[in-house]
C-alpha positions in Angstrom: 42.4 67.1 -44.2 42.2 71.0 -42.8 38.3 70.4 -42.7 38.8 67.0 -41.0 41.0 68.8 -38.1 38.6 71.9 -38.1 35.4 69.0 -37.6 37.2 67.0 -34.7 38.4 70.8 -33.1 34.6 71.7 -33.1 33.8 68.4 -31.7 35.9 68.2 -28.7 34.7 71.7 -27.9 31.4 71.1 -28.0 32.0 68.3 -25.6 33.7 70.5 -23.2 31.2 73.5 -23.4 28.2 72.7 -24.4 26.6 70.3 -21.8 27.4 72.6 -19.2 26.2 75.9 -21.4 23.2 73.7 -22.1 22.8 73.4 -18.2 23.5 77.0 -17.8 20.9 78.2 -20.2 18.2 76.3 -19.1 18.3 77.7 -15.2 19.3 81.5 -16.6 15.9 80.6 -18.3 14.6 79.7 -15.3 15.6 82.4 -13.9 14.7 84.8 -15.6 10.5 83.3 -15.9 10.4 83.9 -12.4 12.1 87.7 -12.4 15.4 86.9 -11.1 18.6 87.4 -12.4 20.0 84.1 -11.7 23.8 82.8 -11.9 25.6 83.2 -15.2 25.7 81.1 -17.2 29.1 79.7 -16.7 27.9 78.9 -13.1 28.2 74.9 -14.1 31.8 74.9 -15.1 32.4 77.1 -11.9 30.6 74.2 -9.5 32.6 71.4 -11.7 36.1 73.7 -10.7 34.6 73.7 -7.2 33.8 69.8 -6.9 37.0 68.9 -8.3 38.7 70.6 -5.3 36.4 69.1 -2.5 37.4 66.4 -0.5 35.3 63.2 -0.5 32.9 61.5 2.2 32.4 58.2 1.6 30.0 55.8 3.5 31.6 53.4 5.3 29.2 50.3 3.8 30.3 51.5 0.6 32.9 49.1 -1.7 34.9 49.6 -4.7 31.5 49.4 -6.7 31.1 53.2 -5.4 33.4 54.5 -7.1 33.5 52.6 -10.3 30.1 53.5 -10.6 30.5 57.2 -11.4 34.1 56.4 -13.4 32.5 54.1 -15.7 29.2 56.2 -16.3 31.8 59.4 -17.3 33.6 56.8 -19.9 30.0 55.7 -21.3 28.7 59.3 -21.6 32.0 60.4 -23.2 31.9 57.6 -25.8 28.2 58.0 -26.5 29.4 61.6 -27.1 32.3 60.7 -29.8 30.1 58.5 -31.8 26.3 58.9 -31.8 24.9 62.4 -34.1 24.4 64.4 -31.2 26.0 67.3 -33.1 28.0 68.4 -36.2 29.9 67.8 -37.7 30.5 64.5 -35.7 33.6 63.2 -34.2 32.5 59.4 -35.5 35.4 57.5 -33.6 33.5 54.1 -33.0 30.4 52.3 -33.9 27.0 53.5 -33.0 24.8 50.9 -33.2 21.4 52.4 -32.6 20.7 49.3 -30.0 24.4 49.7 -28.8 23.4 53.4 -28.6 20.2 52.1 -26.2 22.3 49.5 -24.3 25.0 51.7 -23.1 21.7 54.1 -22.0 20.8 51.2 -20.0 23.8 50.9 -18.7 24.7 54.3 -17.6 21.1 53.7 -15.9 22.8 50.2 -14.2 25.6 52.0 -12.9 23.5 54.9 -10.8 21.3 52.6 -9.7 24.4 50.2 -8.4 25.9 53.1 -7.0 22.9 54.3 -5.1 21.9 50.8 -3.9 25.7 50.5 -2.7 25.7 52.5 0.3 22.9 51.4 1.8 20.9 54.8 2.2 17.5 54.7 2.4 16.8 57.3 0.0 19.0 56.2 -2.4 17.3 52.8 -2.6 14.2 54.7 -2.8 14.8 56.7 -5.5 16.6 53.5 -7.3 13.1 51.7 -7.2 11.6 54.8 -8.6 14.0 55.1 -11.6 14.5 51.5 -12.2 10.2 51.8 -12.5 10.5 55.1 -15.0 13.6 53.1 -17.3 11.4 50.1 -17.6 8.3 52.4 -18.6 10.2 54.6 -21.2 12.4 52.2 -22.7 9.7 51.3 -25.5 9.2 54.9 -26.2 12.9 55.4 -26.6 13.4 52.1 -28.8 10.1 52.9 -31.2 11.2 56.5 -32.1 14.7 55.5 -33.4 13.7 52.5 -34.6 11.4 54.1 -37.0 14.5 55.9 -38.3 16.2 53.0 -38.8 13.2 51.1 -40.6 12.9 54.5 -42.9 16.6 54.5 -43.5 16.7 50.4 -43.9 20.1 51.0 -41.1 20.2 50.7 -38.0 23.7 52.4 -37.8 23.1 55.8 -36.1 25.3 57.7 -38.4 24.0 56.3 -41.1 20.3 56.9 -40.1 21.5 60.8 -39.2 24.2 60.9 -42.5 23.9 59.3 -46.4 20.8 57.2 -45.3 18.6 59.9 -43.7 15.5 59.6 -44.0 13.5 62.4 -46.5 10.4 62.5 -44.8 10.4 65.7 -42.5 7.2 64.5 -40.5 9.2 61.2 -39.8 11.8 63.3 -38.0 9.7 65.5 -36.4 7.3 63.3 -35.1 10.7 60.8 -33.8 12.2 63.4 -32.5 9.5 64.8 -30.6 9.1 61.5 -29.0 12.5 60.6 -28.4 12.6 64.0 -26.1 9.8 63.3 -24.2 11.7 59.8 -23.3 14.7 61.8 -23.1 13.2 64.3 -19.9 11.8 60.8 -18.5 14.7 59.3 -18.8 17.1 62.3 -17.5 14.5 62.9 -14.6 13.2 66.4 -15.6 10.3 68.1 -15.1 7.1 66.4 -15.1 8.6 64.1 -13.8 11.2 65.2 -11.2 11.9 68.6 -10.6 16.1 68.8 -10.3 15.9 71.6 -8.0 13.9 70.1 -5.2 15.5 69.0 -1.8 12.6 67.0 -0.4 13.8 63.6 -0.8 10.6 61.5 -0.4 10.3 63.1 -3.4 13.3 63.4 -5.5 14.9 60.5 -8.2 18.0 61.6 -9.6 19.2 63.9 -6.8 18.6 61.4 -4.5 20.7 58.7 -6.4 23.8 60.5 -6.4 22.9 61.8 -2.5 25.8 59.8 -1.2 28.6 61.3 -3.6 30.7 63.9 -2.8 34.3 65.7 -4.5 35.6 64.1 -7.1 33.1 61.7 -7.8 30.1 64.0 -7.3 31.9 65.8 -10.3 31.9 62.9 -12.3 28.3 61.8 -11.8 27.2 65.3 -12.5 29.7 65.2 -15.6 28.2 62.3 -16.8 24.4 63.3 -16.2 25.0 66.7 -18.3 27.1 64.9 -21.0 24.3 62.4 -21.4 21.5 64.7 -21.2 23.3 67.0 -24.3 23.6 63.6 -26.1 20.2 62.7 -25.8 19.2 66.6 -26.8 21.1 67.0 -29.7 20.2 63.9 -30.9 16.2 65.1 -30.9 17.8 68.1 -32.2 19.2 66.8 -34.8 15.9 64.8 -35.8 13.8 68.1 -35.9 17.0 69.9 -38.0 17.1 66.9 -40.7 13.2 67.9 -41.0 15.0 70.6 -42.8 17.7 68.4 -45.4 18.8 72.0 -47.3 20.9 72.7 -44.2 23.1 70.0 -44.7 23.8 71.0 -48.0 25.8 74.2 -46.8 29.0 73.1 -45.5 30.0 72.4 -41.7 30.4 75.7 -40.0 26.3 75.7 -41.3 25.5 72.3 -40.1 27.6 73.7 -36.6 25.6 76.6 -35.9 22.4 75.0 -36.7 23.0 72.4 -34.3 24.1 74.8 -31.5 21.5 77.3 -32.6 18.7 74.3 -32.4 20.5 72.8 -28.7 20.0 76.1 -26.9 16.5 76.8 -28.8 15.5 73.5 -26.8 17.3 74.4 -23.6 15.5 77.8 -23.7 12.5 75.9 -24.2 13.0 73.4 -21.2 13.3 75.7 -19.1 10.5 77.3 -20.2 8.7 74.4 -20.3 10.1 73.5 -16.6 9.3 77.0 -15.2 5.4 76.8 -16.2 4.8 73.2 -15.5 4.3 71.3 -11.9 5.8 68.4 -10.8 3.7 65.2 -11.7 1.8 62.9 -8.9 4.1 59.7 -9.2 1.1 58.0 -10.0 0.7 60.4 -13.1 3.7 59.7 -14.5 2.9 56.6 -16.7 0.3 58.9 -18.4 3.6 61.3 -19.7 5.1 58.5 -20.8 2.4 57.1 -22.5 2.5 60.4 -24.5 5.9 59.5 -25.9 4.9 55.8 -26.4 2.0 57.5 -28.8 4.1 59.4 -30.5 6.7 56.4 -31.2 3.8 54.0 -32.4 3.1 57.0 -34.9 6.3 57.5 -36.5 6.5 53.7 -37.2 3.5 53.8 -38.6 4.7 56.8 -40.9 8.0 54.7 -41.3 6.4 51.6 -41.8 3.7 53.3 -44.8 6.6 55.1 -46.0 8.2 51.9 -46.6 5.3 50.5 -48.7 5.1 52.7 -50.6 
């Protein structure tokens, strides 16, 4: 019972901290790569404080859909946070369904793209043609690199696939959760493929799409967006951890820090990664992608011959 109320304490904190420390890390990273000193890294839940306490602007073409757009994305990312292995030890307080897991992805990607297309701003539509394009493209990648887990683990509950049932072959999980994060930066609109700090918006996706919010539901959106994008990191990280099954024979407080330790290894490494690399020619992108795709074809193959034999 005490470990069950110590598990679900480290859960809701790491709901509350780490996607904005995750945010944090990455631009101190940033930072840092190109000799600044760069906000703290608290600087995210100081802009969440400072949202919360702005007043809105809201178009005038813009209907209820507004802001039930950025309410209902918050409740999918918060759910997808309470049950998919993002983390651990893990909340588990619903199903996760590793297609239910996809389909409320694809819905969080609805409800940006309604909310953009709802006020009737041109860039907004413009950058909701251009993500709607990059969902369709990585979708695959996303579906083939779990799904190899699941074929592995002969599951396709999440839990199970990341719990009991994991797979033991530690190129499986590397290989899956290599490509799930390259559909995860696609997906999230990182570098390649946008770069999050740029204010051109010919040339911007996710910026743009949430260009209309402001206050309180600017908050939310951004909420969402960095409880997603931890989601969709810790799950990768916990494919590259289960690599390693002999961590997960140590107790939770072991499991905890080696999936915090492994989270802000990655976020160093984005940003890294972001600080070195240029923004891709739109027309590029697809080639990105296809290197996830690859590397999803390849772990059902590994899955598939594991199963054979």
């Amino acid at each position: 019972m005490q470990e069950q109320i110590i598990n679900i304490v480290v859960s809701v904190l790491s709901i509350l901290i780490v996607p904005p420390l995750l945010i944090g890390t990455i631009r101190k990273t940033k930072a840092r790569l190109q000799n600044r000193i760069g906000a703290p890294l608290w600087q995210p839940f100081i802009d969440m404080t400072k949202l919360f306490r702005k007043d809105e602007t809201i178009s005038k073409t813009a209907s209820w859909a507004f802001r039930f757009s950025a309410a209902t994305a918050m409740a999918i990312s918060v759910y997808l946070a309470v049950t998919s292995p993002w983390t651990a030890p893990q909340l588990r307080l619903g199903p996760c369904d590793l297609f239910l897991f996809l389909y409320l992805l694809a819905a969080f990607r609805f409800l940006t793209l309604l909310l953009a297309l709802d006020t009737s701003s041109p860039f907004g539509t413009f950058a909701a043609s251009r993500e709607a394009t990059l969902s369709f493209l990585v979708e695959p990648a996303a579906v083939l690199s779990l799904a190899a887990l699941a074929v592995a683990a002969h599951t396709s509950d999440l839990n199970l696939i990341f719990g009991a049932g994991a797979p033991h072959n530690g190129m499986l999980w590397v290989i899956s959760g290599s490509a799930f994060l390259l559909a995860g930066l696609v997906d999230l609109s990182r570098m390649p493929i946008d770069d999050p700090t740029t204010h051109l918006e010919l040339t911007m996706v996710h910026e743009a799409l949430i260009l209309e919010a402001s206050g309180k539901n600017l908050a939310l959106l951004e909420g969402a967006t960095w409880l997603k994008f931890a989601v969709l990191l810790g799950v990768s990280a916990q494919c590259f951890l289960h690599a390693f099954p002999r961590l997960y024979a140590n107790g939770s407080v072991v499991e905890a820090a080696a999936s915090i330790t492994m989270l802000l290894l990655l976020a160093v490494s984005l940003g890294t990664f972001e600080s070195l690399t240029v923004k891709l020619h739109w027309r590029k992108a697809p080639e990105f992608i296809a290197y996830a795709l690859t590397l999803a074809f390849i772990a059902s193959i590994v899955a598939l011959g594991a199963g054979a034999v």
